[in-house]
C-alpha positions as CSV (number, residue, x, y, z in Angstrom):
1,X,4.5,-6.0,-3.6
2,X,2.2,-5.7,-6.8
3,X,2.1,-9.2,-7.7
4,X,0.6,-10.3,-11.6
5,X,-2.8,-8.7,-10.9
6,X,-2.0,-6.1,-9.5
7,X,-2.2,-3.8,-12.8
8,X,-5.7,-5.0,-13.8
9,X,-7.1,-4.8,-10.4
10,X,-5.6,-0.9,-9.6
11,X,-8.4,0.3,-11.9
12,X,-11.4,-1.9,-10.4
13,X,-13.9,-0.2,-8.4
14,X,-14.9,-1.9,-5.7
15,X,-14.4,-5.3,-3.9
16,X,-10.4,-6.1,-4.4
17,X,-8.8,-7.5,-1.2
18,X,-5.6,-8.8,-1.8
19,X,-4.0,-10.8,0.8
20,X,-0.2,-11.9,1.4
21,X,0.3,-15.0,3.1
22,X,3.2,-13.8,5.7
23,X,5.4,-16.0,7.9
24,X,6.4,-14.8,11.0
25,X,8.2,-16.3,13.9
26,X,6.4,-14.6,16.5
27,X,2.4,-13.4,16.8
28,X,1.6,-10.5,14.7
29,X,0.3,-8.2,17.5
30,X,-1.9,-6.2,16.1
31,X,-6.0,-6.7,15.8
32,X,-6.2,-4.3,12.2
33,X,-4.1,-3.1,9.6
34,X,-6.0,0.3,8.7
35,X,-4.6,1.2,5.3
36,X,-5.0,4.8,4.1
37,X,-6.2,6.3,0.6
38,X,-5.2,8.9,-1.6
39,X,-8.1,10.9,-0.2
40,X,-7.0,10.0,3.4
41,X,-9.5,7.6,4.1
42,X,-9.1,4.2,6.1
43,X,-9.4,1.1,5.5
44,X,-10.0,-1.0,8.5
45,X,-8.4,-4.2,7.7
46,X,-9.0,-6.7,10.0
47,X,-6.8,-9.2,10.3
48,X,-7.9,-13.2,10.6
49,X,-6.4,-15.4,13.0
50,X,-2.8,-17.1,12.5
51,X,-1.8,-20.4,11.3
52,X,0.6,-21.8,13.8
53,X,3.1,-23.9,11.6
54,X,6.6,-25.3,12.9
55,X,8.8,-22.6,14.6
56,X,6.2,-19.6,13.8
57,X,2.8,-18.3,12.5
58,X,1.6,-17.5,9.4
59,X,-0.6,-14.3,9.1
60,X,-2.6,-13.0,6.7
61,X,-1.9,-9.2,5.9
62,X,-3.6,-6.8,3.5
63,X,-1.3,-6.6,-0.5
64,X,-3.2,-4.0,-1.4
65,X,-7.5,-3.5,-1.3
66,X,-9.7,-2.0,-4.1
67,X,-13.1,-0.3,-2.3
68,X,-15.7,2.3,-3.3
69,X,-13.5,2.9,-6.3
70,X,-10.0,3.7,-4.1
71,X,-7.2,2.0,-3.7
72,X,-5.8,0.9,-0.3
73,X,-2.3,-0.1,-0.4
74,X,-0.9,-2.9,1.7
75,X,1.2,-2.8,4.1
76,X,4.2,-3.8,2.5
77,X,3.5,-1.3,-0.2
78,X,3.8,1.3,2.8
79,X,7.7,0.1,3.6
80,X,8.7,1.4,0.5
81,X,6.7,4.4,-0.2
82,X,6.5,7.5,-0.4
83,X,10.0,8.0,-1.3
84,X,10.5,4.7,-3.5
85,X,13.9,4.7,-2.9
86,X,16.6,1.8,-3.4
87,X,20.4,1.7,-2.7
88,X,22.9,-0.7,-3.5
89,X,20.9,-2.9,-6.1
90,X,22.8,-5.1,-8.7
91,X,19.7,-6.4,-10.0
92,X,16.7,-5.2,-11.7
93,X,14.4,-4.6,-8.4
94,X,15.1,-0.3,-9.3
95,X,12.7,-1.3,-12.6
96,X,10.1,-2.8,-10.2
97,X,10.1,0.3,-7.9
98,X,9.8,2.5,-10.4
99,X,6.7,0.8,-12.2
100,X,4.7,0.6,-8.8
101,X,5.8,4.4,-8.4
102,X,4.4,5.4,-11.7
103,X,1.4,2.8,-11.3
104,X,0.7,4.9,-8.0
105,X,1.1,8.3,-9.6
106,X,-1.5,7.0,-12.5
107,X,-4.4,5.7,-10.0
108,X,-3.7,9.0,-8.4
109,X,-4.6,10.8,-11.5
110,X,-7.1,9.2,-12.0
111,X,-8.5,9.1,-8.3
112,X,-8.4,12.7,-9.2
113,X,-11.0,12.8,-11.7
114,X,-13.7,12.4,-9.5
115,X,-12.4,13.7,-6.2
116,X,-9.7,16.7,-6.6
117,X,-8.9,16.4,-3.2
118,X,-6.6,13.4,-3.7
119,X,-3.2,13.7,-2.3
120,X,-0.1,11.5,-3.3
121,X,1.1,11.2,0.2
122,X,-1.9,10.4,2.2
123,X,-1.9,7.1,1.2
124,X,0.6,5.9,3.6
125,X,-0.8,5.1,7.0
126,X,2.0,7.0,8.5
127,X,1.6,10.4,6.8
128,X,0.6,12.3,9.6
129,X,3.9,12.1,11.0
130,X,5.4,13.3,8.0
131,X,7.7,16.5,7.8
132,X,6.8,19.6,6.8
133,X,9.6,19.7,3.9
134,X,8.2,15.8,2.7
135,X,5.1,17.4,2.7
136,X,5.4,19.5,0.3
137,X,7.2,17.5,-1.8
138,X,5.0,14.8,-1.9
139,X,2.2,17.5,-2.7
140,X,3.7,18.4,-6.0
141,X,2.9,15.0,-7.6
């Protein structure tokens, strides 16, 4: 989910499209993959044609995107935020979650510098439907 460059590119301005390679055994149905900002922005991802290869496809989906100084996150990055939560683990993947929350929280800060109307949990594409109680808990970051 943040891969080695991730950390250097989170602070880049402009021009950082990320892309995971993803198999799939069946077509990946959608045309875009809008991904959303901390300012609520979107990113309209679209997303190139498939690679057939034996018993599926390979598609090519958004990591993460770096544009007009935002970041975008991927869609991947969307399955595990807001909430960053992880049961059962006997293995380090807690430490991992917990860095790409507190990378989050730090772009968000600083995201915040220049536009104050940056929110922690309009970055995932699927805020809207959020609850009133997650909300406001996401709004105290």
């Amino acid at each position: 989910m943040i891969g080695e460059q991730f950390s250097a590119d989170l602070f880049q301005n402009d021009g950082v499209i990320q892309i995971l390679r993803d198999y799939k055994d069946n077509h990946f149905p959608h045309i875009q993959c809008n991904q959303s900002s901390f300012s609520g922005k979107t990113y309209p991802f679209v997303v190139p044609n498939e690679t057939t290869v034996d018993f599926g496809r390979v598609t090519s989906l958004p990591g993460y995107i770096i544009h007009d100084s935002e970041f975008f996150p991927g869609i991947y990055q969307n399955l595990i935020s807001p909430m960053f939560s992880v049961y059962l683990d006997n293995s380090d993947l807690i430490i991992h979650v917990d860095k790409f929350k507190s990378a989050m929280l730090d772009k968000l800060d600083y995201e915040r510098q220049t536009n104050q109307g940056c929110k922690f949990r309009l970055f995932h594409v699927r805020s809207g439907y959020f609850s009133p109680s997650l909300n406001r808990k996401l709004d105290q970051y």
